[in-house]
N, C-alpha and C positions, 0 to 999 in steps of 0.2 A: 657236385659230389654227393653222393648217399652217405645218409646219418652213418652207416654201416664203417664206412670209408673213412670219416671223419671221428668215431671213435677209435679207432685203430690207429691214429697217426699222434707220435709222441710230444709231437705238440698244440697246443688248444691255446684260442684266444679266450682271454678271461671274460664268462660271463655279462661284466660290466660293461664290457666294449658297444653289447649291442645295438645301446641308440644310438650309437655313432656310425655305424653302416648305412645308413641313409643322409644324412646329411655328408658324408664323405663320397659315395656314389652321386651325389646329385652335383656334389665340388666339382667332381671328378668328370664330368660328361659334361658339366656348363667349361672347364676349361679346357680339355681338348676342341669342342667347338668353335670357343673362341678364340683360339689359336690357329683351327683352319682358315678363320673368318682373319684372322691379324696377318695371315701369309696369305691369301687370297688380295686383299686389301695394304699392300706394304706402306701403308703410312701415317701417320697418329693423328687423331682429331682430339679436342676435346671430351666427345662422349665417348671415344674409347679409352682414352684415360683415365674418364672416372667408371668405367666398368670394370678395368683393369686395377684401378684403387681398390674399389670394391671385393672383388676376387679375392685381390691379395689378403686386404684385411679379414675376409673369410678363410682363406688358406692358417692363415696368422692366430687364430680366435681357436681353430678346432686345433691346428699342432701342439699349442699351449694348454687346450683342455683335454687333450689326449696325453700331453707330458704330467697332466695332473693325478694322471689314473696311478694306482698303487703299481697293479701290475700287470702290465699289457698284455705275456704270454706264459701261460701256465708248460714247464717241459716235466713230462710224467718220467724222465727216465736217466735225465739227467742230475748232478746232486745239487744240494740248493746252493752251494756257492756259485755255482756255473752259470746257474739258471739266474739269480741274482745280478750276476754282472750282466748278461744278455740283455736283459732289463734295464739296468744302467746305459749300456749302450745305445739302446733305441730311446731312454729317454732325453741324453744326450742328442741324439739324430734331432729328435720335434725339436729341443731347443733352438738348436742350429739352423731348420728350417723355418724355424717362426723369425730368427732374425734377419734370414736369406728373406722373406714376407715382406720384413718391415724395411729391409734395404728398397725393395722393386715400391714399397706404396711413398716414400721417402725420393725419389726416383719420378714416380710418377706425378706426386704433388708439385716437385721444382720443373718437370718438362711443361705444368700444367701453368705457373707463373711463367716459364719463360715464351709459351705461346699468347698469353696475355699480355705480357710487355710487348710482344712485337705485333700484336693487333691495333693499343695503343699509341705504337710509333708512328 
């Protein structure tokens, strides 16, 4: 999208966001790949586990540092209560995804004993 395009649209991410574009893009492209590679491969090993630990807790680390930001989307045309609650809500959404995170690395840690115990056996 041209700069053009992008100040014309009555919503704008807040300045602050911007180091997070790159660490969110690189999430974003390590875990679609990995997911081709986990459905290509249907079945769990150890080192997919803790890749998959990893991810998540990376998924987990930016939703909570992005729920941390004041204000995610600036709306030039809406009034501040509205725009306010918008805000609220997606800050709500990270939360809920950073616990949706810590379910799947919770998840992956007990798949990861219970492949231990039966290596053991």
């Amino acid at each position: 999208m041209s700069a053009e395009t992008l100040a014309k649209l009555p919503v704008s991410v807040n300045p602050s966001l911007q180091p997070w574009i790159l660490p969110l893009s690189i999430w974003a492209m390590f875990a679609v790949i990995f997911s081709l590679w986990k459905l290509r491969h249907n079945y769990w090993t150890p080192a997919k586990l803790w890749i998959s630990i990893v991810q998540n807790f990376a998924g987990c680390a930016m939703a909570l540092g992005l729920a941390r930001e004041e204000l995610l989307l600036i709306n030039h045309r809406l009034p501040v209560a509205i725009a306010t609650h918008i805000n609220d809500i997606l800050y709500w959404v990270l939360v809920v995804s950073a616990c949706v995170f810590l379910f799947w690395i919770v998840r992956g840690v007990y798949w990861l004993r219970l492949i231990r115990d039966i290596k053991e056996a």
